[in-house]
C-alpha positions as CSV (number, residue, x, y, z in Angstrom):
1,X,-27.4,0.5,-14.6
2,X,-25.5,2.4,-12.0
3,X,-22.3,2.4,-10.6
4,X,-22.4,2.0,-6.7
5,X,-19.3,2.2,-4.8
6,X,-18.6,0.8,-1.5
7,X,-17.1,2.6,1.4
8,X,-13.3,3.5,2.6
9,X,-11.7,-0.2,3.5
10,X,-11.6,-1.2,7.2
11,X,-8.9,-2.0,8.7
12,X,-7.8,-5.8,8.4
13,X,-6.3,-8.3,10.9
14,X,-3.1,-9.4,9.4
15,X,-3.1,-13.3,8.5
16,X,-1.4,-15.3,11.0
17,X,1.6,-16.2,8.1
18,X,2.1,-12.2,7.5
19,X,2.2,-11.7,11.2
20,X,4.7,-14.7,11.5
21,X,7.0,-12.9,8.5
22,X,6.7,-9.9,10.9
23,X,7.3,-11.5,13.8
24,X,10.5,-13.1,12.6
25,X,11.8,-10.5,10.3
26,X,12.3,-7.6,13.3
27,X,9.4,-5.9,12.7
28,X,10.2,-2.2,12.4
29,X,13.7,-2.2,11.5
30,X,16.1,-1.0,9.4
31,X,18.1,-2.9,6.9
32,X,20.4,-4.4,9.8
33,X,18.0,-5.4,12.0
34,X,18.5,-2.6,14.5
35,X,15.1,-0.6,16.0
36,X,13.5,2.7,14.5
37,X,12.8,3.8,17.9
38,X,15.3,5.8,20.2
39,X,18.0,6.4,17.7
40,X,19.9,9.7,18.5
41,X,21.4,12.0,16.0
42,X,25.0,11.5,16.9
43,X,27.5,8.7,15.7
44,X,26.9,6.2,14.2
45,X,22.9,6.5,13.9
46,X,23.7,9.6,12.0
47,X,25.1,7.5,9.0
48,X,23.1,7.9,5.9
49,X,23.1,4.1,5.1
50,X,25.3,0.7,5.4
51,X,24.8,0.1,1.7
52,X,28.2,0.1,0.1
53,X,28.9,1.4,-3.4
54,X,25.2,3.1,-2.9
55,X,25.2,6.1,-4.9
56,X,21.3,7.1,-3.8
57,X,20.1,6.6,-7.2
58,X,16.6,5.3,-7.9
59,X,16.7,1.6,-8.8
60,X,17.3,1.3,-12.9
61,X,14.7,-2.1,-12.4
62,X,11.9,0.4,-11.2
63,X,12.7,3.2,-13.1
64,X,12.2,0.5,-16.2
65,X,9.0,-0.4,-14.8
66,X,7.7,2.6,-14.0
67,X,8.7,4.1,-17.3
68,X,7.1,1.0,-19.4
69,X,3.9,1.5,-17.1
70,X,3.4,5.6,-18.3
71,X,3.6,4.6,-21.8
72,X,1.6,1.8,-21.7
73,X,3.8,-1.1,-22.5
74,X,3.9,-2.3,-18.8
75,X,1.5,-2.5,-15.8
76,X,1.6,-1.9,-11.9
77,X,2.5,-6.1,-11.1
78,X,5.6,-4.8,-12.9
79,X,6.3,-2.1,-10.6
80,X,5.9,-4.2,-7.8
81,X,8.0,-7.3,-9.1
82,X,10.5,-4.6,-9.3
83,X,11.1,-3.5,-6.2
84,X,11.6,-7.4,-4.9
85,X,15.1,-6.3,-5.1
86,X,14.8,-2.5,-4.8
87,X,16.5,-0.7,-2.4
88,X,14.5,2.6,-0.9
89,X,15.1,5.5,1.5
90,X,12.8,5.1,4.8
91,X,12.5,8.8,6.1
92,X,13.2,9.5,9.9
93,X,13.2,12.5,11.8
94,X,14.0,14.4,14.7
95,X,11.2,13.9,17.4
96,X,11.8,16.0,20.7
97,X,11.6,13.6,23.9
98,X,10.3,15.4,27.0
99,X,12.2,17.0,29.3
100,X,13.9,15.0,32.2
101,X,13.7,16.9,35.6
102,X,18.1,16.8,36.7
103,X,19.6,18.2,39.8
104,X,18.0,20.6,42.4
105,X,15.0,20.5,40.5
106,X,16.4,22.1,37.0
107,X,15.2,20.4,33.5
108,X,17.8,18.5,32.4
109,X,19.0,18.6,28.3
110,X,15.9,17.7,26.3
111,X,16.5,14.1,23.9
112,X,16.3,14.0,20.6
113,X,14.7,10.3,19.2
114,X,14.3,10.1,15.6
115,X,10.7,8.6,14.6
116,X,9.8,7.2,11.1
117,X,6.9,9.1,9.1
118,X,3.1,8.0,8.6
119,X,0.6,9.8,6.4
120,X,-2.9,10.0,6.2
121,X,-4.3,8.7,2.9
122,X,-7.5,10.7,1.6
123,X,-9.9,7.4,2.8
124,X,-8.1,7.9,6.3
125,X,-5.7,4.7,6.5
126,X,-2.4,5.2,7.5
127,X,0.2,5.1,4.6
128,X,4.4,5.2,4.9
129,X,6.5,7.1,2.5
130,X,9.0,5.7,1.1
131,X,12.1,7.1,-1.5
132,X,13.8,5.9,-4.4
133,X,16.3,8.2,-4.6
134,X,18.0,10.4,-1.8
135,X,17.0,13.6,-4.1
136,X,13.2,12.6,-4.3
137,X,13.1,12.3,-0.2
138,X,15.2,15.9,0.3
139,X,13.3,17.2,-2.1
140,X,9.9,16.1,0.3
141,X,11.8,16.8,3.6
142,X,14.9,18.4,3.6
143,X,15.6,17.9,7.4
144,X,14.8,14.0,7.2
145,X,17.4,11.3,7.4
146,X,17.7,8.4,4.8
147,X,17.8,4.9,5.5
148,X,18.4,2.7,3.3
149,X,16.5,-0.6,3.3
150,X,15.1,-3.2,1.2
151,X,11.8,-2.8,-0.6
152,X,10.9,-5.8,1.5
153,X,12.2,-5.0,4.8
154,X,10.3,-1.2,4.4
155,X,6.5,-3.1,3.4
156,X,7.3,-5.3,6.9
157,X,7.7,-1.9,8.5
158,X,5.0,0.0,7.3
159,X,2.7,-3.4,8.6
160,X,4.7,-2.5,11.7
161,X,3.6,0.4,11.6
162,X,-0.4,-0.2,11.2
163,X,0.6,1.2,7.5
164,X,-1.8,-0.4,5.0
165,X,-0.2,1.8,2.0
166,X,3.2,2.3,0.9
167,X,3.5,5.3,-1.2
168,X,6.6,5.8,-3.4
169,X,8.4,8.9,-3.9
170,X,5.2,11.6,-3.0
171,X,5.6,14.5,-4.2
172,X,7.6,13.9,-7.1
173,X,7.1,14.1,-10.7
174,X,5.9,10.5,-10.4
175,X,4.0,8.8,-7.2
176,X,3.4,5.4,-7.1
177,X,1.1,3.9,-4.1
178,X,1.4,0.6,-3.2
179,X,-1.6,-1.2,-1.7
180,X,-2.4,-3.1,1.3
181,X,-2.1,-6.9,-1.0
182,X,1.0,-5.7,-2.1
183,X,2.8,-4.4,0.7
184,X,1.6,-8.3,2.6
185,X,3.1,-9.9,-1.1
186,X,6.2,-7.3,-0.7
187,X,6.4,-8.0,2.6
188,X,6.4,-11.8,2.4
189,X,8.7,-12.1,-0.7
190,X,6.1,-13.5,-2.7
191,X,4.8,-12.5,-5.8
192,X,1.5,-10.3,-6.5
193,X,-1.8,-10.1,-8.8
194,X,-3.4,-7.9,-9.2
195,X,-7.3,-8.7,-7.9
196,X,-8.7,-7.7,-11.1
197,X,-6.8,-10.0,-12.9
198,X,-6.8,-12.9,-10.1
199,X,-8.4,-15.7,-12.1
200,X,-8.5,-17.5,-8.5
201,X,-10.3,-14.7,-6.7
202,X,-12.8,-14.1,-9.6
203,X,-13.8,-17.8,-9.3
204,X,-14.1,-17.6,-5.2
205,X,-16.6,-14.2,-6.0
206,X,-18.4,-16.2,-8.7
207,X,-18.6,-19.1,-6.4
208,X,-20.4,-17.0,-3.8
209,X,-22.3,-15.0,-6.0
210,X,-24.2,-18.0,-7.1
211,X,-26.1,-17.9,-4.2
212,X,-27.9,-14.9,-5.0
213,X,-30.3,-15.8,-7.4
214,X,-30.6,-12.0,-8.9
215,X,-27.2,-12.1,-10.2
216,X,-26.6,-13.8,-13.8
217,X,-23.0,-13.2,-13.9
218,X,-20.2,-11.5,-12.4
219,X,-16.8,-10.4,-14.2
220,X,-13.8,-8.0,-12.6
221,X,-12.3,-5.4,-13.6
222,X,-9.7,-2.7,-12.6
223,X,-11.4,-0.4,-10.9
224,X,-11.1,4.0,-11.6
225,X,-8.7,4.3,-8.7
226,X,-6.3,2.5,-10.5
227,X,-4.9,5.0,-12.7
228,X,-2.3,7.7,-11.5
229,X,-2.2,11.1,-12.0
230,X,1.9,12.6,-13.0
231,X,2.8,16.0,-12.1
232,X,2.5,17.1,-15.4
233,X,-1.1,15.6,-16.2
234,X,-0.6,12.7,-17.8
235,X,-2.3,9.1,-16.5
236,X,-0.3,5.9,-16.1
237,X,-2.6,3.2,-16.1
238,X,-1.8,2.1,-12.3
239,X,-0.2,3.4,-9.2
240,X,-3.3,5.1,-7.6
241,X,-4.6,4.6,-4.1
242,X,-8.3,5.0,-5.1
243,X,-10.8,2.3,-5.7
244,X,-8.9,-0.9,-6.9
245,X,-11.5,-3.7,-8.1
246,X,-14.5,-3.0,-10.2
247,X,-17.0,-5.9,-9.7
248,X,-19.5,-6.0,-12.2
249,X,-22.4,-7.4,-11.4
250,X,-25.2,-9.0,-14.3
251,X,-28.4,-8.4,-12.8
252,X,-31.9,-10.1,-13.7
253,X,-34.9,-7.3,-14.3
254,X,-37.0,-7.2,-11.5
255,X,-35.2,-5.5,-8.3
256,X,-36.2,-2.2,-7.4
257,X,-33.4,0.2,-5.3
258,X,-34.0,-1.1,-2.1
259,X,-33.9,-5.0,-3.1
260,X,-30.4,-3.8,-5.0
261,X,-29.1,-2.0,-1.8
262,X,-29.6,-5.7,-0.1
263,X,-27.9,-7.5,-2.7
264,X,-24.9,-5.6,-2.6
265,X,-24.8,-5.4,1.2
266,X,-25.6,-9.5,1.3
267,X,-22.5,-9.9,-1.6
268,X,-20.2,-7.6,0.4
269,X,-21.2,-9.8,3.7
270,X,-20.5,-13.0,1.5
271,X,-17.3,-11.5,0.1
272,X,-15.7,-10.4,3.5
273,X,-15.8,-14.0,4.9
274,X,-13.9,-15.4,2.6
275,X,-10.2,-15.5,3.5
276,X,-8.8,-15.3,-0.2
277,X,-11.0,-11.5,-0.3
278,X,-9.7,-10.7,2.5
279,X,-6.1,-10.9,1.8
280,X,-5.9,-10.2,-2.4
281,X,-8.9,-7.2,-2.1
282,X,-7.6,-3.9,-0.8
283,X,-11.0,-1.6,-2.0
284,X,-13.4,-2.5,-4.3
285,X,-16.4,-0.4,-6.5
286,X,-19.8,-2.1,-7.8
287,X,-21.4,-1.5,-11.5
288,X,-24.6,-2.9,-12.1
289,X,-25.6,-3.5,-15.5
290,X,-28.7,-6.0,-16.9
291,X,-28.2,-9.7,-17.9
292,X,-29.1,-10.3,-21.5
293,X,-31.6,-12.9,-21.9
């Protein structure tokens, strides 16, 4: 039976313990606690980093993991557990202030702020870079500043920031994108499943699947999104910001496209109430296939 996959992910509220941890953690923030906004590009804001004895290097822990994960003897829960005590480069740059009218009517000296970077991910959310290594982020943006933060501390930005994505290293030889439940797990210091193999979340699904007399059985799977493309055209088997869960769906004989069109709405309706969906799911794809009898 056919595949049917469901639109770009909305938007979510953030869960009042994930707004707490950003509450009380300083929000967007560097590593010290100090404020992204209205930093100047003289003195001591222009220091690369307070890490001492920081060489810029990429974490060995997620170069492990990542490396494991492209030959197949790892995953992307591995990546992720790695960077729980990763540190990364948050890029910032120069953003011109307007001009301040001085004296006798002349403009006064225009201010430079430095502002952190946001990208648009293909399905439209908002997604923040973030760098390993000071070579991978000069190799992205020659003219942007490093700072150095925890993994942590840059996941509670980019919620900050309305972020739903952090993306490691683009434009490199290898990008890795974090999603939305693992930015809120990263964020929180907690650890992460993945939702295809969240024994928990397949059981809540299940559980409001049965209600639907149509379906026979319902199993999950990683979705094709998971897999990431390298640079030089190999896949690693996770990494990728396209579809995450594939929910396959056992169908009784019987409904024609219309009556499957309401199923899947009424399951998506069911799914998006539940609190556990809302906060492990980050984008999910439907495949249909017939119940044996």
């Amino acid at each position: 039976m056919a595949s049917n996959e469901l639109g770009a992910p909305s938007p979510r509220q953030l869960p009042g313990h994930i707004a707490a941890a950003l509450a009380g953690a300083g929000g967007g923030a560097d590593s010290a606690g100090r404020p992204w906004a209205g930093r100047s590009l003289a003195g001591d804001d222009a220091k690369i980093h307070n890490f001492e004895n920081d060489d810029g290097t990429a974490s060995e822990a997620y170069l492990a993991a990542v490396a494991a994960l492209r030959k197949g003897t790892g995953d992307e829960a591995g990546v992720v557990a790695s960077l729980a005590t990763a540190r990364v480069f948050i890029p910032i740059v120069a953003r011109l202030a307007e001009e301040a009218e001085g004296a006798h009517g002349l403009n006064a000296d225009k201010q430079a702020d430095m502002a952190l970077v946001t990208l648009k991910a293909a399905d439209g959310r908002t997604a923040m870079p973030a760098f390993t290594s000071t070579a991978a982020l000069a190799a992205w943006h020659p003219e942007a500043r490093p700072v150095a933060v925890y993994a942590a501390r840059a996941a509670l930005s980019a919620v900050a920031e309305g972020a739903e994505l952090l993306v490691l290293d683009p434009g490199s030889g290898f990008t890795f994108v974090v999603r939305r439940p693992a930015v809120w797990a990263l964020a929180q210091q907690h650890g992460w499943v993945p939702s295809y193999r969240d024994e928990e979340l397949a059981e809540e699904m299940g559980r409001a699947a049965a209600g639907f007399p149509a379906v026979r059985n319902l199993e999950l799977a990683p979705g094709r999104g998971v897999a990431a493309l390298a640079a030089d055209g190999t896949m690693a088997a996770g990494g990728g910001a396209g579809p995450e869960l594939q929910v396959v769906l056992y169908l009784e004989d019987g409904l024609d496209a219309a009556g499957v069109q309401d199923l899947i709405a009424g399951l998506q309706s069911e799914w998006s109430r539940n609190v556990l969906f809302g906060e492990r799911v980050d984008s999910i794809e439907v495949k249909l296939r017939r119940a044996e009898r």
